[in-house]
TIMIVEX-566892 format. One line per field, with one value per residue (C-alpha): residue in one letter; z negated, y, x. Coordinates in nm, 3 decimals. Each point is the difference from the previous one (the first is absolute). Layout:
numi: (a  ...) .
z: (Z  ...) .
y: (Y  ...) .
x: (X  ...) .
// end
This chain:
numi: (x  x  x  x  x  x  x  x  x  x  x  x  x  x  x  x  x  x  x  x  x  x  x  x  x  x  x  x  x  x  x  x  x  x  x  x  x  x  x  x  x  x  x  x  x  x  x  x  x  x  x  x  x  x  x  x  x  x  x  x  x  x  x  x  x  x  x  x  x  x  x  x  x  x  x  x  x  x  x  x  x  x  x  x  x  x  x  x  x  x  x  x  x  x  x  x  x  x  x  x  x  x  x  x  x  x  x  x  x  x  x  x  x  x  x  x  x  x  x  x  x  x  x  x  x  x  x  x  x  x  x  x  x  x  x  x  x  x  x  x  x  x  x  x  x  x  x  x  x  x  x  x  x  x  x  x  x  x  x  x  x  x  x  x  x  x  x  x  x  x  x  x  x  x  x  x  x  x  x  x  x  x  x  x  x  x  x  x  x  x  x  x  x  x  x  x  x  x  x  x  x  x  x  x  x  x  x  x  x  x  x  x  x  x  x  x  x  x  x  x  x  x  x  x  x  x  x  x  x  x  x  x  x  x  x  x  x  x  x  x  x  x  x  x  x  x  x  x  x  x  x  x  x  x  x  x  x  x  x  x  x  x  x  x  x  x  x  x  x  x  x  x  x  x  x  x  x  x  x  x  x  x  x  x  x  x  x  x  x  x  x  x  x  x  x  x  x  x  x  x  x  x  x  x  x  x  x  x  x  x  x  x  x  x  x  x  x  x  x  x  x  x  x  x  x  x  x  x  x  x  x  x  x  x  x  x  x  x  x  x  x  x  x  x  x  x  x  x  x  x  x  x  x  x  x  x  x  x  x  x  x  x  x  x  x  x  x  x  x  x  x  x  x) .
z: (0.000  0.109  -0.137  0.207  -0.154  -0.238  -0.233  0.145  0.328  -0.114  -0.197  0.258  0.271  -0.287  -0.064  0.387  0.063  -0.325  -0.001  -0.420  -0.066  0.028  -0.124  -0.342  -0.073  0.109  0.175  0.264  0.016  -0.127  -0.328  -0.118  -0.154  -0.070  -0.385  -0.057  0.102  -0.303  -0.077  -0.010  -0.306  0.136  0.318  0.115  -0.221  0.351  0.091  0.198  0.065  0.397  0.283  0.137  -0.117  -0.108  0.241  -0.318  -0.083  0.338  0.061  -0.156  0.194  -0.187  0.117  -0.075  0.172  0.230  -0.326  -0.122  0.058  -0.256  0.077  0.265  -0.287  -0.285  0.206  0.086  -0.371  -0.046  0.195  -0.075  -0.405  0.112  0.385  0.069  0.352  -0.034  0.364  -0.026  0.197  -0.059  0.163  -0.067  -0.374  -0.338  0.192  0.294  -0.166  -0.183  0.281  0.147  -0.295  -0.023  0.293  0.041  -0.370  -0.019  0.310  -0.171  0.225  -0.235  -0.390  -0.167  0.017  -0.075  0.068  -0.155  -0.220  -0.284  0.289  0.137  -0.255  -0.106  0.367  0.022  -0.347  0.089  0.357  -0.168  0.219  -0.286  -0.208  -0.359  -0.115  -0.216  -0.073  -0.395  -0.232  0.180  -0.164  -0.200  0.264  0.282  -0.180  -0.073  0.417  -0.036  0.162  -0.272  -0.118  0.242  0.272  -0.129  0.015  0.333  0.108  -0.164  -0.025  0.215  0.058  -0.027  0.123  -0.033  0.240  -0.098  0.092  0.125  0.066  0.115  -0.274  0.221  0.190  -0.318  -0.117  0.325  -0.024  -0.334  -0.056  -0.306  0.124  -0.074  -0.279  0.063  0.230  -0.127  0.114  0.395  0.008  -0.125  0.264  -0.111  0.202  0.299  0.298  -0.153  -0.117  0.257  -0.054  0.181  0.049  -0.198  0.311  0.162  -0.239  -0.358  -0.191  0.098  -0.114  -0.333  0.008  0.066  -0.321  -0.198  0.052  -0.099  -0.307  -0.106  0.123  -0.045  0.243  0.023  0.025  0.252  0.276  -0.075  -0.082  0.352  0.141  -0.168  0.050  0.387  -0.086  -0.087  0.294  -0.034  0.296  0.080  0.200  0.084  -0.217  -0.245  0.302  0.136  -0.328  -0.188  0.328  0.226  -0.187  -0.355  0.003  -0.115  0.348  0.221  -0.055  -0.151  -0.304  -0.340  -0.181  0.096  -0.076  -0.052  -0.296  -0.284  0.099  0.271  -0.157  -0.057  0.420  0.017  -0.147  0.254  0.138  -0.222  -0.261  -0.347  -0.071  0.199  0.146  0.019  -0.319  -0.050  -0.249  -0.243  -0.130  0.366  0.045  0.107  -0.086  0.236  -0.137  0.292  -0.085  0.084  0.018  0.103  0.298  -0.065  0.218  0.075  0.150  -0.188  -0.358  -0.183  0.202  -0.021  -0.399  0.033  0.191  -0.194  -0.293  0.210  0.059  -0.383  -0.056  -0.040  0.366  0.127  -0.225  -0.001  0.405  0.004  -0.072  0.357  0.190  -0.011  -0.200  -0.245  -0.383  -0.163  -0.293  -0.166  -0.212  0.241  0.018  0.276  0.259  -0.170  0.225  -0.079  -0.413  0.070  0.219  0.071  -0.305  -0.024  -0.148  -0.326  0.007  0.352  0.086  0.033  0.118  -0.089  0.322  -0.023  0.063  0.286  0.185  -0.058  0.128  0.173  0.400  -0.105  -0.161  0.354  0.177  -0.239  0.032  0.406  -0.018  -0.183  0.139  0.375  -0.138) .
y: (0.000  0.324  0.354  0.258  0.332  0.143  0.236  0.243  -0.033  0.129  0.258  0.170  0.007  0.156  0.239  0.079  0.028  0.184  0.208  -0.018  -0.223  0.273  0.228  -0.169  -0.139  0.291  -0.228  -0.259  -0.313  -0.138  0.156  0.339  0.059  -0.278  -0.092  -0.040  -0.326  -0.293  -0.318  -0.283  -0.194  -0.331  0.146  -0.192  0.088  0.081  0.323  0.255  0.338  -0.027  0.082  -0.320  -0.384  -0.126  -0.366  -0.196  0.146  0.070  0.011  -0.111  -0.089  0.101  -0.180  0.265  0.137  0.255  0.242  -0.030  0.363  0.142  0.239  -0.032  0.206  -0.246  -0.347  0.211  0.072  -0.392  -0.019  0.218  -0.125  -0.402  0.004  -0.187  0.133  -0.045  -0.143  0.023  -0.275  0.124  -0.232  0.004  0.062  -0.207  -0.348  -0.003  0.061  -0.283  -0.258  0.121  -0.074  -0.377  -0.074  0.103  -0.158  -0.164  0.225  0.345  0.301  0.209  0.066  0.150  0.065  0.273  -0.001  -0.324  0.084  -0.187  -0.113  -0.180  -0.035  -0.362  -0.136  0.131  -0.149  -0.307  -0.035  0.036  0.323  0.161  -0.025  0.053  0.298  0.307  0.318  -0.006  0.241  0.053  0.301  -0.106  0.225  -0.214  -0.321  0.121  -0.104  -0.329  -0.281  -0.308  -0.280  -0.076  0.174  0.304  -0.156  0.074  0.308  0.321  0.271  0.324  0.175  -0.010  0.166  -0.005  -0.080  0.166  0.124  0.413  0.152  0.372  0.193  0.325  -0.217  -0.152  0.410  0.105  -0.242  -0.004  -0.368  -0.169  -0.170  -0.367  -0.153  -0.344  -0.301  -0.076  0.343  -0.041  -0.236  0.214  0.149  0.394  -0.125  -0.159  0.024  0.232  -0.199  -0.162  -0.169  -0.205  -0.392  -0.263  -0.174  0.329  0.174  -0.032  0.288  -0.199  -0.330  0.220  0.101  -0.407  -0.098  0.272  -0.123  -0.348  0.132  0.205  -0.243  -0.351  -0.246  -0.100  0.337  0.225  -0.196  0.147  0.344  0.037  -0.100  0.257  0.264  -0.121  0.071  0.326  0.100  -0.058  0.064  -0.178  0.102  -0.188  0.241  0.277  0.257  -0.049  0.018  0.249  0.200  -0.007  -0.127  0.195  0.326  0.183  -0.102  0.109  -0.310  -0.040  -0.281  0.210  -0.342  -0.173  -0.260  0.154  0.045  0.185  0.223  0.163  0.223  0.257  -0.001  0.174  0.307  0.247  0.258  0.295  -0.197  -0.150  -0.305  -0.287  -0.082  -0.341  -0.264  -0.378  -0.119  -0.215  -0.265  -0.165  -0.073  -0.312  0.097  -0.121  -0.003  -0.042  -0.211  -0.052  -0.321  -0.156  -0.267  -0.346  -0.067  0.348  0.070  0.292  -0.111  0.240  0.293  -0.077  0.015  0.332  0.137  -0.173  0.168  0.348  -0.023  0.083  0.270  0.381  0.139  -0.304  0.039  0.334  0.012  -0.280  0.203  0.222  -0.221  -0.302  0.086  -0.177  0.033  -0.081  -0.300  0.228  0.309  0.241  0.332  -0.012  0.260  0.293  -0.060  -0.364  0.042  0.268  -0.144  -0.443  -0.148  -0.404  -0.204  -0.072  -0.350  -0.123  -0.314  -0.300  -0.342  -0.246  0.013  -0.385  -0.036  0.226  -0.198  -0.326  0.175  0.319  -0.158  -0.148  0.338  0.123  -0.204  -0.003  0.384  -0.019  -0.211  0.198  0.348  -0.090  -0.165) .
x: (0.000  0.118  -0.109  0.015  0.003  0.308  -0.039  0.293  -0.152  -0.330  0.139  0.189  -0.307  -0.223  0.290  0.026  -0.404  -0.055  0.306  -0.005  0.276  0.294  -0.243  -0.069  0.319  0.222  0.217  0.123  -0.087  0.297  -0.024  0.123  0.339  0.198  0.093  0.423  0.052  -0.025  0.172  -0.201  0.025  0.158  0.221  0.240  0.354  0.183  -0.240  0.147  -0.043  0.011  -0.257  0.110  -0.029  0.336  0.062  -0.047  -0.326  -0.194  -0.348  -0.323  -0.317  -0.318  -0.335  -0.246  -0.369  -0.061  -0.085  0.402  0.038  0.310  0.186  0.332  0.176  -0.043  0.086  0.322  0.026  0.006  0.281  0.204  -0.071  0.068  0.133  -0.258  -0.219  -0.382  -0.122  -0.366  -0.227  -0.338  -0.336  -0.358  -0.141  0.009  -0.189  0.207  0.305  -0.082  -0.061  0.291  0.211  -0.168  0.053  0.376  0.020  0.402  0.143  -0.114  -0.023  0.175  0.157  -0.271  -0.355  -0.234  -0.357  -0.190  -0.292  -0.178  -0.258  0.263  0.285  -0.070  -0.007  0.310  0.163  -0.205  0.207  0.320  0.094  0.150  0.320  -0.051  0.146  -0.122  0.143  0.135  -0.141  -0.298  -0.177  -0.340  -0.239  0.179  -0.082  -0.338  -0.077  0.200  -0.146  -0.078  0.171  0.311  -0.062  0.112  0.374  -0.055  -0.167  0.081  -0.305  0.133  -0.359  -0.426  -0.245  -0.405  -0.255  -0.309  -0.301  0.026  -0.313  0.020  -0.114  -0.112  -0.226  -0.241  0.028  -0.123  -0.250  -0.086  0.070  0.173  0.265  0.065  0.197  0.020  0.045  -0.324  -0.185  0.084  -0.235  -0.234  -0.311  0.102  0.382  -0.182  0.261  0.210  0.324  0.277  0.264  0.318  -0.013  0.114  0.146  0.151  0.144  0.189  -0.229  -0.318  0.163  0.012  -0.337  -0.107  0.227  -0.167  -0.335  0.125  0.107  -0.306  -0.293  0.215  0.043  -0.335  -0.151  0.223  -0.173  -0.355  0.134  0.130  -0.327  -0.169  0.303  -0.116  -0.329  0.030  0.174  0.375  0.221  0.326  0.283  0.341  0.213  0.079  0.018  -0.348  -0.153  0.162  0.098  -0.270  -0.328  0.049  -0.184  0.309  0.145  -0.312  -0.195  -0.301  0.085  0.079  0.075  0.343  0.263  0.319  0.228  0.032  0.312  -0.222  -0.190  0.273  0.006  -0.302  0.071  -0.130  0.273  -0.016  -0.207  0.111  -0.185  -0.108  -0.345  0.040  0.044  0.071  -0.209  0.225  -0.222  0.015  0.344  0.229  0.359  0.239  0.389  0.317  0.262  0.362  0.157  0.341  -0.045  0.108  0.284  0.106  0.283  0.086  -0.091  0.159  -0.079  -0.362  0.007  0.155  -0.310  -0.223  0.119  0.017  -0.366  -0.056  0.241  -0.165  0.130  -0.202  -0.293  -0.030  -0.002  -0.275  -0.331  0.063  0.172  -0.205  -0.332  0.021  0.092  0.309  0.063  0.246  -0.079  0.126  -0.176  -0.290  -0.023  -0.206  -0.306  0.038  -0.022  -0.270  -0.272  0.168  -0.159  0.055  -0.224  0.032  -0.196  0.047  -0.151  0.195  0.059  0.219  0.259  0.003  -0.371  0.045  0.280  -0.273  -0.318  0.085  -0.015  -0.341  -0.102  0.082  -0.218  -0.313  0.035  0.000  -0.295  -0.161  0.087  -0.030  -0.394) .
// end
């Protein structure tokens, strides 16, 4: 299975239709001004301080998704701290990654990898893609995203996000609506054919939004909540783009209730304005944590440790939220907008990443039965 959507993808075209994403965050896309460059806490002893890998050090491959979007200025800051160069081999989103790790499983396509979420963590543990390696000292707000039990020997936490509802808030004032609260109000009448939302087999966020619904009506009860989300008019599109992008009333369309996350809000702050008029309402969320991993039978073990650890120093962290969207494991100060208007949940709903990896392809296809009627 193959999702098509990534979240860096989406977020540039909404930045380039909407022209709001300079705007808001008052600066490039790559982040603003870089932090002095850090040391990781388990570099290699033989660092250097050159632009250039030494020959005994080289390059590292990282496996990532299309969203892996740091800065050019802080890989070259990893190699100049370790002479290590950072060659970046970026395909498809958290599932495909996946597959494409499995399936090149004992011949790995690169050092390290970046990417895998806790959808699709414990099909990759499972497969044995993965060397096991962890970062020492880990900080307790980095271990607070660990995955359980052994796995997390494995797969070190670098980022999350949450995939929420939005709904448009200047839309329900206009119209003099309550907006809803929770997964269980779009199904009711007074929401009729006013919520969209991405696919579960087309795009990572929906596969979210499918987990979530697991997790807040059970396994035996998702199934009739989606007919009656159906019912009331619920439209699906293949990806994060057409919904948020084309469909969502604060893009021209005519939907004011959306799937999208809960760092977007602080997107749609009007030009000239101070607040903005869309929220993510926080009791409907699926967190989704990114995890970074050494490959088993990497070429460049040692190398790939280094980056691992890399990924959780504060340049790193701190370059996450506007580079890539999402929130950072470490305490790092957000981006002002970010602490001001990018609330997280603060009881997301969950499920256990093991019962995902057993039931999430026939999740998938209960939800396309039911969805395409």
């Amino acid at each position: 299975m193959q999702y098509a959507d990534t979240r860096h993808r989406g977020a540039v075209r909404l930045a380039a239709g909407l022209g709001l994403m300079l705007a808001v965050s008052g600066c490039t896309l790559l982040g603003g001004e870089e932090e002095p460059a850090q040391t990781g806490p388990n570099l290699p002893e033989n660092a250097q301080s050159t632009s250039q890998p030494s020959p005994q050090n080289g390059e590292v491959v990282l496996v990532t998704h299309e969203s892996f979007n740091l800065p050019e200025e802080v890989l070259q800051n990893f190699t100049e701290q370790t002479g290590y160069e950072v060659v970046v081999q970026a395909s498809g989103d958290a599932g495909a990654l996946t597959n494409q790790l499995v399936l090149t499983q004992g011949s790995p396509i690169g050092d390290a990898v970046f990417g895998i979420d806790n959808t699709f963590a414990s099909r990759a543990v499972n497969e044995g893609v993965l060397s096991a390696y962890s970062p020492s000292d880990l900080p307790p707000e980095v271990s607070e995203h660990a995955l359980p039990g052994d796995a997390a020997t494995y797969l070190t936490p670098v980022d999350y996000g949450d995939v929420c509802i939005n709904v448009d808030d200047a839309w329900f004032e206009a119209e003099g609506i309550e907006p809803p609260q929770t997964l269980q109000d779009l199904t009711d009448p007074t929401y009729q054919d006013l919520f969209v939302t991405s696919g579960a087999s087309s795009s990572s966020p929906g596969l979210a939004f499918l987990i979530a619904t697991v997790g807040e009506f059970g396994q035996d009860g998702w199934q009739d909540y989606w007919r009656d989300l159906m019912a009331n008019g619920a439209v699906i599109t293949s990806g994060w783009s057409d919904s948020y992008g084309v469909d969502f009333t604060f893009s021209g369309g005519d939907r004011p209730i959306v799937l999208s996350y809960a760092s977007s809000p602080p997107f749609t702050i009007p030009e000239g304005g101070d607040e903005p008029t869309t929220s993510a309402l926080l009791d409907t969320c699926f967190r989704q944590v990114e995890y970074a991993g050494v490959l088993e039978g990497a070429a460049n073990p040692e190398g790939a440790q280094a980056l691992v650890d890399f990924l959780l120093t504060d340049e790193v962290q701190a370059a996450i939220p506007d580079s890539m969207y999402v929130y950072p494991v470490t305490d790092v100060a957000l981006p002002e907008l970010w602490a001001q208007w990018a609330d997280v949940a603060q009881e997301p709903i969950e499920v256990d990443p093991e019962l995902i990896e057993e039931n999430r392809e026939d999740w998938v296809r209960e939800w396309a039965d039911i969805t395409t009627g």
